[in-house]
DOFI-7931 format. One line per 10 residues: number of its first residue (from 1); their letters; for each residue x, y, z of N, C-alpha, C, O. Coordinates in pm, 1 decimal, padded with zeros to 6 digits. Layout:
N
NUM = a = X,Y,Z,X,Y,Z,X,Y,Z,X,Y,Z ~ ...
END
This chain:
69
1 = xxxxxxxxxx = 00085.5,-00117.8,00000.0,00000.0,00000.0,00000.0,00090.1,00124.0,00000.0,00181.3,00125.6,00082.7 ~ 00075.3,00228.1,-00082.9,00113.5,00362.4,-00096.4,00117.4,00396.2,00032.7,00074.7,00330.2,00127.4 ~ 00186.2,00533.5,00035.0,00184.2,00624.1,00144.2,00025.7,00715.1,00104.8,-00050.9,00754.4,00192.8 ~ 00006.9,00731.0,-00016.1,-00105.5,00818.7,-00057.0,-00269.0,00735.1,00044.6,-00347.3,00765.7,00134.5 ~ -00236.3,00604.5,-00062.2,-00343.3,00518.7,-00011.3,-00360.9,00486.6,00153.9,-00453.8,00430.3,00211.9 ~ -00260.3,00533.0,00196.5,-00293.9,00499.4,00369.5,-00341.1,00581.9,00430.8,-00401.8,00565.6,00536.7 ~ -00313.3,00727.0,00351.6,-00334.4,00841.9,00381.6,-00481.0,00909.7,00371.8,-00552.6,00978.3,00444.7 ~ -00486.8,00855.3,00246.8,-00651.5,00817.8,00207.5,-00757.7,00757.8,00300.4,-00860.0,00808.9,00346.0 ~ -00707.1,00639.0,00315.6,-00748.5,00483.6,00409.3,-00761.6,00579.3,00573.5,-00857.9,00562.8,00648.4 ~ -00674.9,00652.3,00597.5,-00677.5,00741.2,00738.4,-00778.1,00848.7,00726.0,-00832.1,00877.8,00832.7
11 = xxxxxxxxxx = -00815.7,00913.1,00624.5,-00896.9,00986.8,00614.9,-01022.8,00930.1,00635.1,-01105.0,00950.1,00724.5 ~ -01025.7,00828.4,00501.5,-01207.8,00754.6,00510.2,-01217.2,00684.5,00708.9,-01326.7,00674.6,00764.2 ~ -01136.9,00661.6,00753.0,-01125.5,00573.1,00875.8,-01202.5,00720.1,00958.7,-01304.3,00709.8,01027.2 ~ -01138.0,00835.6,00937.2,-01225.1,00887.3,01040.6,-01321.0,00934.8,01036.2,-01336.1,01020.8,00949.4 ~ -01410.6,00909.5,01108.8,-01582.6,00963.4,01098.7,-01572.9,01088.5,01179.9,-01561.4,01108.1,01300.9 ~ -01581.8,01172.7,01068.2,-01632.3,01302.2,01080.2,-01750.8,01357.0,01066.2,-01820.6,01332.8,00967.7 ~ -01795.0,01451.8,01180.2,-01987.2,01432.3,01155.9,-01942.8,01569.0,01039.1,-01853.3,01647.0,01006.3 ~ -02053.8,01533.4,01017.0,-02113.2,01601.0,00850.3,-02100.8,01775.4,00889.8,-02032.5,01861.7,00834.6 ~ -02182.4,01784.5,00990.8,-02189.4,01956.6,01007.6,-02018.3,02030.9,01011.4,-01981.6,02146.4,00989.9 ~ -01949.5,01919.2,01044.7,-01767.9,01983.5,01050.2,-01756.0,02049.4,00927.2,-01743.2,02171.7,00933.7
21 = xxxxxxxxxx = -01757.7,01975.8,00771.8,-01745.2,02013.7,00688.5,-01786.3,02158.0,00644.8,-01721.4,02227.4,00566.6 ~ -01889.5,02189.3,00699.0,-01964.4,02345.6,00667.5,-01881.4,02450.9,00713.4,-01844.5,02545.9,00644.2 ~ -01849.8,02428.5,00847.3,-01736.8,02499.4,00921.5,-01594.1,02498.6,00922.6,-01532.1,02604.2,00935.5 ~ -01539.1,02393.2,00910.7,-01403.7,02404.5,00889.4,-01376.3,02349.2,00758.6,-01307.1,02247.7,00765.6 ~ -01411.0,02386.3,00633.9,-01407.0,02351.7,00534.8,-01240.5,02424.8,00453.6,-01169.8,02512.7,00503.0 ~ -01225.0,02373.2,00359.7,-01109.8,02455.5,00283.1,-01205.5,02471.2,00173.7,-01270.5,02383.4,00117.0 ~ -01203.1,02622.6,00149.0,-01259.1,02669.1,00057.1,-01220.4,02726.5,-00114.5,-01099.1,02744.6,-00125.2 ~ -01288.5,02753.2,-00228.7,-01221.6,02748.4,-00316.8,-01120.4,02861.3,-00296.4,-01000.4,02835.1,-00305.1 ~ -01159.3,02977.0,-00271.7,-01051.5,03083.6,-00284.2,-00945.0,03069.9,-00212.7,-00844.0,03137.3,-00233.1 ~ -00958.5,02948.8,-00086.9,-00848.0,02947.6,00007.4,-00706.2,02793.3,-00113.9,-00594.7,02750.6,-00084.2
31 = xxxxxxxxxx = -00797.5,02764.7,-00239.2,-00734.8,02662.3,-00305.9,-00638.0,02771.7,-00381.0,-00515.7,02777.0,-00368.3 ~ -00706.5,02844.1,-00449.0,-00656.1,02889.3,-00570.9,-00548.5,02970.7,-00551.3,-00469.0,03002.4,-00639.8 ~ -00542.2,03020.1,-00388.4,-00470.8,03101.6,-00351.8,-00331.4,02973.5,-00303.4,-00217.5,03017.1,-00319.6 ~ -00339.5,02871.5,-00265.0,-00260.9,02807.6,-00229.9,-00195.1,02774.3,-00358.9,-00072.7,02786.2,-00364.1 ~ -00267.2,02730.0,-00474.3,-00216.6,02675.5,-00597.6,-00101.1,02786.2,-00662.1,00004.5,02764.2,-00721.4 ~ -00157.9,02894.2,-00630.0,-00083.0,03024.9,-00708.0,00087.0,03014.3,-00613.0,00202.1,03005.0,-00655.5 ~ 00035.5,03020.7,-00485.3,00133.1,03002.0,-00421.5,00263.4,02873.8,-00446.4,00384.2,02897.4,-00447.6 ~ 00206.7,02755.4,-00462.4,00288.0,02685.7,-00473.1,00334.1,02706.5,-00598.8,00446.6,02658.6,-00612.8 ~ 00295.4,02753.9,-00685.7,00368.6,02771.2,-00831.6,00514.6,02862.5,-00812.0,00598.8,02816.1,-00888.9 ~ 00547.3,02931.5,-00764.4,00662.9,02990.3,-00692.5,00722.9,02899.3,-00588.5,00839.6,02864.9,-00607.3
41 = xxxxxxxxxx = 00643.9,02844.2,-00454.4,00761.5,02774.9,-00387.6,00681.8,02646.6,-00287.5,00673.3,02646.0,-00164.7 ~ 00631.8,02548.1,-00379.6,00561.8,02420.8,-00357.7,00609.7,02382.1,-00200.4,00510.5,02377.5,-00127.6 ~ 00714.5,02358.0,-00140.6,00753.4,02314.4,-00012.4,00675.3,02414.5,00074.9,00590.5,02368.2,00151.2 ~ 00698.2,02560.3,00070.3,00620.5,02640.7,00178.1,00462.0,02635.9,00188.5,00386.1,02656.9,00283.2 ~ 00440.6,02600.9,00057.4,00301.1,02597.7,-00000.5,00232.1,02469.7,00074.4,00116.5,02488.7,00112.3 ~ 00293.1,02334.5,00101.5,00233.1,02227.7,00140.4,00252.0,02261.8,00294.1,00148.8,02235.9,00355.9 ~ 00343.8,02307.5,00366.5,00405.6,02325.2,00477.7,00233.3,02419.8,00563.3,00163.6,02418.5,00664.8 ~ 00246.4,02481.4,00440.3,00144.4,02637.3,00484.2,-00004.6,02493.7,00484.4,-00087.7,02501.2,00575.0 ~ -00012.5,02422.4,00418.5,-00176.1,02411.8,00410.4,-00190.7,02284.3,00535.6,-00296.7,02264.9,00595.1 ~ -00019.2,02175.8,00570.2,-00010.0,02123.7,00650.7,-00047.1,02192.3,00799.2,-00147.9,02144.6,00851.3
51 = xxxxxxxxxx = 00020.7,02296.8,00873.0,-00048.2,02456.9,00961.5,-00185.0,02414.3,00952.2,-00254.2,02356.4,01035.9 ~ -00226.0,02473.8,00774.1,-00384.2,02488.1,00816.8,-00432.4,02436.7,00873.3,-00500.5,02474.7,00968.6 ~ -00413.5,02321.6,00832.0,-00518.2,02200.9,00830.0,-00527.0,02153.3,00975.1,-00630.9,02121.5,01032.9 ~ -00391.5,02152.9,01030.4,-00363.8,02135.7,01244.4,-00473.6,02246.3,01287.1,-00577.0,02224.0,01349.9 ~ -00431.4,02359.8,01242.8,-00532.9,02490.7,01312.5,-00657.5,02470.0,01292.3,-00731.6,02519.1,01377.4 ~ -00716.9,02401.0,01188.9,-00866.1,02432.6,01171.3,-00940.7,02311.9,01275.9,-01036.4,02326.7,01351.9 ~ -00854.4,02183.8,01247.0,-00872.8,02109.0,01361.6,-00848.3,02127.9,01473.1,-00923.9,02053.4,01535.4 ~ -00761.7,02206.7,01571.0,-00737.2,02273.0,01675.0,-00905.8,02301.1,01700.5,-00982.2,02249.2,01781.9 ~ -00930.8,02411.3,01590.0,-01049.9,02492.4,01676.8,-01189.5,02452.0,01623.0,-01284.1,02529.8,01634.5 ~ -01204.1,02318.7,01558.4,-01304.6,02234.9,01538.6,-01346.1,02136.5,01705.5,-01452.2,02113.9,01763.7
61 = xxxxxxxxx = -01195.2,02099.0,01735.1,-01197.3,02053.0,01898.7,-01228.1,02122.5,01977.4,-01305.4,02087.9,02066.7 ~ -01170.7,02257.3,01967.4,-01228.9,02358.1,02081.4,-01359.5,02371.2,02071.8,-01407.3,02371.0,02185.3 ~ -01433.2,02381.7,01997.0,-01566.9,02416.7,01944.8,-01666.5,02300.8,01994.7,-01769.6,02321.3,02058.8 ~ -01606.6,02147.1,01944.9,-01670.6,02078.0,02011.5,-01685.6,02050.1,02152.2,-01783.7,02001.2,02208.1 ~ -01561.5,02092.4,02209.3,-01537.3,02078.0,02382.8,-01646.6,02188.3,02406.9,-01716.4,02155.6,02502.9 ~ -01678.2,02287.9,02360.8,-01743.8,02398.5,02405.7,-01904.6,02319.2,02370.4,-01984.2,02310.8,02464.0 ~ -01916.3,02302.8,02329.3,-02036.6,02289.6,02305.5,-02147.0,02137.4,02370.8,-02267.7,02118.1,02385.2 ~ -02043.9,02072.5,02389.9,-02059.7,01916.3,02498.6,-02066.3,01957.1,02626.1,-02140.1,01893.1,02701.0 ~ -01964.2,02113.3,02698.5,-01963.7,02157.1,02823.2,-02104.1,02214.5,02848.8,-02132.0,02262.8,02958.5
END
């Protein structure tokens, strides 16, 4: 198995409720702006959306802790 495919396989594995998506979504303008970006310097570019992607989950957890309290 790939590194892609496990990566994949880790994604489908986690059940994410549906309403997450609405809220912490990556959006198109937040793509196109990344794409532009990596066309100049691809490593900072994956680095930057790797960040995102911790932060948005950061405060998807906070959100849920808040809202179970």
């Amino acid at each position: 198995m790939s590194e892609i495919e496990k990566m994949q396989r880790y994604i489908e594995r986690t059940e994410l409720p549906a309403d997450l998506h609405d809220k912490y979504c990556f959006c198109l303008g937040e793509l196109d702006e990344v794409w532009k970006f990596s066309q100049t310097d691809m490593f900072s570019a994956l680095c930057l959306l790797f960040e995102y992607g911790k932060a948005k989950g950061y405060r998807a957890a906070k959100a849920e802790r808040r809202s179970v309290v």
